[in-house]
DSSP file (Angstrom, degrees, kcal/mol; ACC not computed):
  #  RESIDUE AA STRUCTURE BP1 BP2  ACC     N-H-->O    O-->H-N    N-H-->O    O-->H-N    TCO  KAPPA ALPHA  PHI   PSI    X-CA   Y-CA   Z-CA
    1    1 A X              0   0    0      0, 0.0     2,-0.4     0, 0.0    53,-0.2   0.000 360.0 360.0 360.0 159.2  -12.0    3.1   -9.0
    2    2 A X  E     -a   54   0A   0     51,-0.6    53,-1.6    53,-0.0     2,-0.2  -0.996 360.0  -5.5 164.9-151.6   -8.8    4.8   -7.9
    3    3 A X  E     -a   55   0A   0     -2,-0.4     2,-0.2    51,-0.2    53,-0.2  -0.433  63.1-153.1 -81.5 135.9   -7.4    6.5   -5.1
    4    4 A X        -     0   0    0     51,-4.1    53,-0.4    -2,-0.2    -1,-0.0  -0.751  16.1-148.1-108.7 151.4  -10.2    6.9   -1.9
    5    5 A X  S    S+     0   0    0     -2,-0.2     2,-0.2    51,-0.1    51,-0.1   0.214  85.0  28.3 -98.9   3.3   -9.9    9.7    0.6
    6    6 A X        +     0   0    0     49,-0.2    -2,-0.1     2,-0.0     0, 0.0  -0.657  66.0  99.1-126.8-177.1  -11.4    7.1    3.0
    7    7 A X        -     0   0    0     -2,-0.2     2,-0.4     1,-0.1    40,-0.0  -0.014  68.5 -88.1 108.5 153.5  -11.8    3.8    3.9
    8    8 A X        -     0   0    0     39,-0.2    -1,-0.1     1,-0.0    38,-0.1  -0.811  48.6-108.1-114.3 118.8  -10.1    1.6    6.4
    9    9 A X        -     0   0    0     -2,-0.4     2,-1.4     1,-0.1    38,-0.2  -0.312  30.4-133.6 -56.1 124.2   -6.3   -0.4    5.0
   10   10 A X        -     0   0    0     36,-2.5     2,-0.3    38,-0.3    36,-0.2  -0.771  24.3-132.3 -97.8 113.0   -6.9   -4.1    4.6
   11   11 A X  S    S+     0   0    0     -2,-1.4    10,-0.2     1,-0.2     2,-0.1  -0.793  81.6  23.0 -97.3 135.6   -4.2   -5.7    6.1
   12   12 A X  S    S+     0   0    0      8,-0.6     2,-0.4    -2,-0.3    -1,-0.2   0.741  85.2 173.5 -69.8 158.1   -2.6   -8.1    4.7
   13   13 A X  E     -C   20   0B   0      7,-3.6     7,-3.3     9,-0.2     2,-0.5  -0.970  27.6-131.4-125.9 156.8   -3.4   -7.4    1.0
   14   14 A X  E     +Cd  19  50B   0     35,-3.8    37,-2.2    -2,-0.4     2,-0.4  -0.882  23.2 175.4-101.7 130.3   -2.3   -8.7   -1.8
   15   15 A X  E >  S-C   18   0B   0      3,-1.8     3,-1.6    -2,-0.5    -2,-0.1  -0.972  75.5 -17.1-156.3 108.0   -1.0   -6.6   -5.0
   16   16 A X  T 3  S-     0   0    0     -2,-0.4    -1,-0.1     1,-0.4     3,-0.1   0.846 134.2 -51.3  73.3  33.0    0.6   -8.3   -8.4
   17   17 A X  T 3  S+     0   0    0      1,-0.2    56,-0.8    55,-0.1     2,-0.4   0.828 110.0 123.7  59.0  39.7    0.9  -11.1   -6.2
   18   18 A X  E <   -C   15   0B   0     -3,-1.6    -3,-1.8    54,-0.2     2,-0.6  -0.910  55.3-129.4-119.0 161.0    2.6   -9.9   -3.1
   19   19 A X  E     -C   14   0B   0     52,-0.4    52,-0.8    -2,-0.4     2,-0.6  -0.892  24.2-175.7 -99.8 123.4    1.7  -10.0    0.2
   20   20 A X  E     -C   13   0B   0     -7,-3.3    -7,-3.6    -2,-0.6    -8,-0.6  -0.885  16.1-177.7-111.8 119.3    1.8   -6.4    2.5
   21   21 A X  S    S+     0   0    0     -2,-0.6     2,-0.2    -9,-0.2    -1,-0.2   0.364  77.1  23.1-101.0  13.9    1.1   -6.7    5.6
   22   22 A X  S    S-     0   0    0      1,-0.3    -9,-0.2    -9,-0.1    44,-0.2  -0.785 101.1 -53.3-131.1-145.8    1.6   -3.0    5.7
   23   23 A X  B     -e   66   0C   0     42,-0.6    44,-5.4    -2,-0.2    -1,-0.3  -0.270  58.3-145.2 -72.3 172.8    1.6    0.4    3.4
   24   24 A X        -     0   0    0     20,-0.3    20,-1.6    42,-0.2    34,-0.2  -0.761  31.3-157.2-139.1 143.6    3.7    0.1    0.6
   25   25 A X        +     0   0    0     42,-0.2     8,-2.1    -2,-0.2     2,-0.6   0.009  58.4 120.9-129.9  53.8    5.9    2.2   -1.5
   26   26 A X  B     -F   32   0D   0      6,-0.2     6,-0.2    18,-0.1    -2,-0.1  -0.804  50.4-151.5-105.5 128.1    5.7    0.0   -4.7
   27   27 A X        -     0   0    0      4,-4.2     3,-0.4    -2,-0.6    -1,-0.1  -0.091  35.6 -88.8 -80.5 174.8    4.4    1.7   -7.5
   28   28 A X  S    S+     0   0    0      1,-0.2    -1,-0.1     2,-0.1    -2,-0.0   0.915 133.1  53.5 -33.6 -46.8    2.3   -0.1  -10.6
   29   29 A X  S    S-     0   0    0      2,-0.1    -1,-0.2     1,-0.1     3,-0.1   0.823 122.8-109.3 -69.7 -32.8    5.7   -0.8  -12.3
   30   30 A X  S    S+     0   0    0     -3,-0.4     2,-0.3     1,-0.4    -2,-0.1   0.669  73.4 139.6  53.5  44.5    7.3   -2.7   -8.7
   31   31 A X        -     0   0    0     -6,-0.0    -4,-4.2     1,-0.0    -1,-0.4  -0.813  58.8-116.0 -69.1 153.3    9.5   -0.1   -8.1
   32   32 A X  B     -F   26   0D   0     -2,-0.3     2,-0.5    -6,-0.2    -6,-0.2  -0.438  24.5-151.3 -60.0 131.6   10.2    1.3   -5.0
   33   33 A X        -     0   0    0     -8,-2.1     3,-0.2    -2,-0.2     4,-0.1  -0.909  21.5-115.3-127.7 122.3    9.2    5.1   -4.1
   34   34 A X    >   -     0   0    0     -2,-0.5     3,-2.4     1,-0.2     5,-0.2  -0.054  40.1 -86.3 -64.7 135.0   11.0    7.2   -1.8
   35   35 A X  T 3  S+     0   0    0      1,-0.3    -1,-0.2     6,-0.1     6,-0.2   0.042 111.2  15.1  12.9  80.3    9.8    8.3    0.8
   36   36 A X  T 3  S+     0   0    0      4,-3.0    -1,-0.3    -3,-0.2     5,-0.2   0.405  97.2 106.6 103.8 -17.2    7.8   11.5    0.5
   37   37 A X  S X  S-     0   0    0     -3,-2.4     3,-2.2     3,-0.3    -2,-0.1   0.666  97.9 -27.1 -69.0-129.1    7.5   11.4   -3.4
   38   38 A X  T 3  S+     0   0    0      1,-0.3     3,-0.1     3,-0.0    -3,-0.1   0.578 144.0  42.9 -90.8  12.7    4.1   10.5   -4.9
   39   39 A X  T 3> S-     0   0    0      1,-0.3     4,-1.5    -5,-0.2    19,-0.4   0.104 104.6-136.4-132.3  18.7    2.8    8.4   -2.0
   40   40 A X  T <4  -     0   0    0     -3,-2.2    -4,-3.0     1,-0.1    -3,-0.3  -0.071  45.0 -44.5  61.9-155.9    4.0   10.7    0.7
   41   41 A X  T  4 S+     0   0    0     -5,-0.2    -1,-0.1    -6,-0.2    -6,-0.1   0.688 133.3  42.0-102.3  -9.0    5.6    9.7    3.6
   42   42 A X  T  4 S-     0   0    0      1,-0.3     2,-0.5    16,-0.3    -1,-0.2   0.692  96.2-130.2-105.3 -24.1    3.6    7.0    4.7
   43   43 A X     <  -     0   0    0     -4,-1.5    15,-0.8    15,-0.1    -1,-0.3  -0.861  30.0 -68.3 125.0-157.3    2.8    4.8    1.5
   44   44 A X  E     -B   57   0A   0    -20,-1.6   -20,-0.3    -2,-0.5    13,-0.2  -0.966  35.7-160.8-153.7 148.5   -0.2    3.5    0.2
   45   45 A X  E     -B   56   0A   0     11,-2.3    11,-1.3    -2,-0.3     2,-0.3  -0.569  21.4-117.8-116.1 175.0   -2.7    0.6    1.4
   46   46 A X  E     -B   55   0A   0      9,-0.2   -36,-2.5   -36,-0.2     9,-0.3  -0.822  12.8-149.0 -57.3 122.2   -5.5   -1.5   -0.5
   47   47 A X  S    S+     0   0    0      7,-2.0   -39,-0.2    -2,-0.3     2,-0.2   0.506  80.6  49.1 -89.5  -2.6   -8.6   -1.2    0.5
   48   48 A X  S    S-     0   0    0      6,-0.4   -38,-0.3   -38,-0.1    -2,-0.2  -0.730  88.8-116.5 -79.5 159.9   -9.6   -4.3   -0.2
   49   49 A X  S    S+     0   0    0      1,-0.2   -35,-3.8    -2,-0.2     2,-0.8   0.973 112.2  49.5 -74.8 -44.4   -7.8   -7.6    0.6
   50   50 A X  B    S-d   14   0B   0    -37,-0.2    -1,-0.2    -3,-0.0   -35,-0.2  -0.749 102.3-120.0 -48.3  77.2   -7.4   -8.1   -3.3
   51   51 A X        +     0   0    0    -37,-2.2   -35,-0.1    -2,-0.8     4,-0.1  -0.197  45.1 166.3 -35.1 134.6   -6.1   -5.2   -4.7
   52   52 A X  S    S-     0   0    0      2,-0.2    -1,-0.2   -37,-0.0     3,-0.1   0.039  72.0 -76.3-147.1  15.3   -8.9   -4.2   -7.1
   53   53 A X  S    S+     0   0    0      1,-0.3   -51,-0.6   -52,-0.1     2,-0.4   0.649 100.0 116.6 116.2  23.1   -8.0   -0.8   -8.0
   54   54 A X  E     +a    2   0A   0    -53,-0.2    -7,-2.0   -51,-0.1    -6,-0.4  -0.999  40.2 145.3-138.7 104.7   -9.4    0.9   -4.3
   55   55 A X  E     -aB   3  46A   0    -53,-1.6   -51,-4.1    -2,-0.4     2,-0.3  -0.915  28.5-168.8-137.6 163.0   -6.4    2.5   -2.6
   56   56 A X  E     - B   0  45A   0    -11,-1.3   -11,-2.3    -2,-0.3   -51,-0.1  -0.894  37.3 -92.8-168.0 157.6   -5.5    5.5   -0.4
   57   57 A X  E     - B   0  44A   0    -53,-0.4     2,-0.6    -2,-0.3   -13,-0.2  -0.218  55.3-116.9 -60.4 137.8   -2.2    7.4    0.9
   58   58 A X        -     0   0    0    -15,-0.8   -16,-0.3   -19,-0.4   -15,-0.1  -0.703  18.4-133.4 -76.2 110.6   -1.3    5.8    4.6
   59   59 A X     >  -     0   0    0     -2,-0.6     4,-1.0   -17,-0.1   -36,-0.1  -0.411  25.5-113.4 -71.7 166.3   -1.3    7.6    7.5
   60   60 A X  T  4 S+     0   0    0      1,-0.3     3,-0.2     2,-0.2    -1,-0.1   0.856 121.5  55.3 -86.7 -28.7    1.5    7.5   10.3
   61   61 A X  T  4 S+     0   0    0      1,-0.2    -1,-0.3     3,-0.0     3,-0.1   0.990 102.2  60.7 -61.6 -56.3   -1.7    5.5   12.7
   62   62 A X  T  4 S-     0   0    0      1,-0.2     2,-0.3     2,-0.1    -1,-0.2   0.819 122.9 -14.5 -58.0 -45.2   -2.0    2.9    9.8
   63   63 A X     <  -     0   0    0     -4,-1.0    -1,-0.2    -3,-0.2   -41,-0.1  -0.959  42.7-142.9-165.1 154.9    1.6    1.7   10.1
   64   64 A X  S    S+     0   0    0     -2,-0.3     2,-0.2    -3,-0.1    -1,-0.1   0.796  93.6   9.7 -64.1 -31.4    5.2    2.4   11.6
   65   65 A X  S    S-     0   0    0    -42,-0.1   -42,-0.6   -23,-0.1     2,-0.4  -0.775  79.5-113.7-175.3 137.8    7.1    1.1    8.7
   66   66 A X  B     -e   23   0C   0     -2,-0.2   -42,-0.2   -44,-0.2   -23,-0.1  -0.894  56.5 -82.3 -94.7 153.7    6.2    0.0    5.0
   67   67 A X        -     0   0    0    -44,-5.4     3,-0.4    -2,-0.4   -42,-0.2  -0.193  41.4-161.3 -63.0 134.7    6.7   -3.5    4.4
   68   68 A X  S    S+     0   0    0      1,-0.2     2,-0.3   -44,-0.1    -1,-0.1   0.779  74.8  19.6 -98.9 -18.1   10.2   -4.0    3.6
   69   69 A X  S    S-     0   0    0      2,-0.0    -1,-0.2     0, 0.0    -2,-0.0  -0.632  72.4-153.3-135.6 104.8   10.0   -7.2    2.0
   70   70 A X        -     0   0    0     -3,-0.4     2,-0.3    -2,-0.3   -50,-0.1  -0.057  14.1-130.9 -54.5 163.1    6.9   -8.6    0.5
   71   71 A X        -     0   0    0    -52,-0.8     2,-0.7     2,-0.0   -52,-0.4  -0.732  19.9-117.7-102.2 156.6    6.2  -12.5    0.0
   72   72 A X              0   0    0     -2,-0.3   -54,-0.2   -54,-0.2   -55,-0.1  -0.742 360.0 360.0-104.7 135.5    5.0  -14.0   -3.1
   73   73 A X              0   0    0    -56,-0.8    -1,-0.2    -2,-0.7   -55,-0.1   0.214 360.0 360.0-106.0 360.0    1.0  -15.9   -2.5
């Protein structure tokens, strides 16, 4: 499992018990990553609604904005 070069963002997903209802730039740890660092400019999605270890970098079509504050499910 890891990072996909394909595959459609499942919105919302859930990650380490948040909910995003868009890309992300919260890393493994739940820090925050700027903008343009290691998840580029746009983030990164789930490809599943569960995170399960099936991700890829976000494009500017996939969302305006990463979510700026998740909710806890």
């Amino acid at each position: 499992m890891g990072r996909s070069h394909g595959g459609v963002c499942a919105f919302p997903f859930t990650y380490q018990l948040l909910v995003f209802d868009a890309c992300t730039f919260k890393d493994y740890e739940g820090s925050e990553i700027a903008a343009g660092g290691k998840y580029g400019e746009h983030g990164w999605c789930s490809l599943d609604s569960t995170y399960s270890g099936r991700w890829r970098l976000s494009k500017a079509s996939d969302t305006a904005e990463p979510t700026p504050a998740p909710s806890v499910s």
